[in-house]
N, C-alpha and C positions, 0 to 999 in steps of 0.2 A: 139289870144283868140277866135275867131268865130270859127275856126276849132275845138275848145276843146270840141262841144257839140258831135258832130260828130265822133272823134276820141273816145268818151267815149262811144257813141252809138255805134261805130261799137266791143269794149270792151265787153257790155254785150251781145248783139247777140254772138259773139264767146264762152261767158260763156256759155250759153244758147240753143246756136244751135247742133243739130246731127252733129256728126264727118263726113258724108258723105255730108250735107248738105253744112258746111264753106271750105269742098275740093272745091266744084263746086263754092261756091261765090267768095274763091279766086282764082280758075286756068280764072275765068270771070277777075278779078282785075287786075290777071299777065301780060297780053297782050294787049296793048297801042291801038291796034286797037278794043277790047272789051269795051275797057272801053270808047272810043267813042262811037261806036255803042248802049252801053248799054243807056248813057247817050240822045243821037238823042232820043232812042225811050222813054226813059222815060220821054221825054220830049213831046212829041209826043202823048203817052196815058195815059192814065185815069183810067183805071182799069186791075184787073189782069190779065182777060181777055182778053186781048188785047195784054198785054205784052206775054202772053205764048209764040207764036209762035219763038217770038228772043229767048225763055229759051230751047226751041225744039231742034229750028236751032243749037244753042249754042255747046247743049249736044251732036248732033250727027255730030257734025264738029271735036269739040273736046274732045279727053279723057278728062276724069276727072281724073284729079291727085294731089296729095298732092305736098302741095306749102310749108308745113312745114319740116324742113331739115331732 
């Protein structure tokens, strides 16, 4: 039950979000070691500002690519 808020939040983001935008938040989800990394730093900072540089590094390490089949 604690995941259900989340799992419904992550529901309307996808309703809501650009088809280019939910490629890049999931090809970030796909890979075990992103989704470490993303978590470290969001735990780490505070504003969005601060996060950009991992969303930088992110995009120019890896393609964006569609994670839907």
């Amino acid at each position: 039950m604690q995941l259900a808020g989340a799992e419904l939040l992550g529901h309307d983001v996808a309703a809501m979000c650009d088809a280019r935008i939910l490629n890049q938040i999931q090809s970030v989800l796909a890979a075990e070691r992103n989704r470490e990394r993303l978590v470290i730093d969001m735990v780490r900072t505070s504003t969005y500002l601060e996060a950009t540089p991992f969303v930088d590094w992110l995009t120019s390490v890896s393609p964006v690519r569609s994670v839907r089949g």
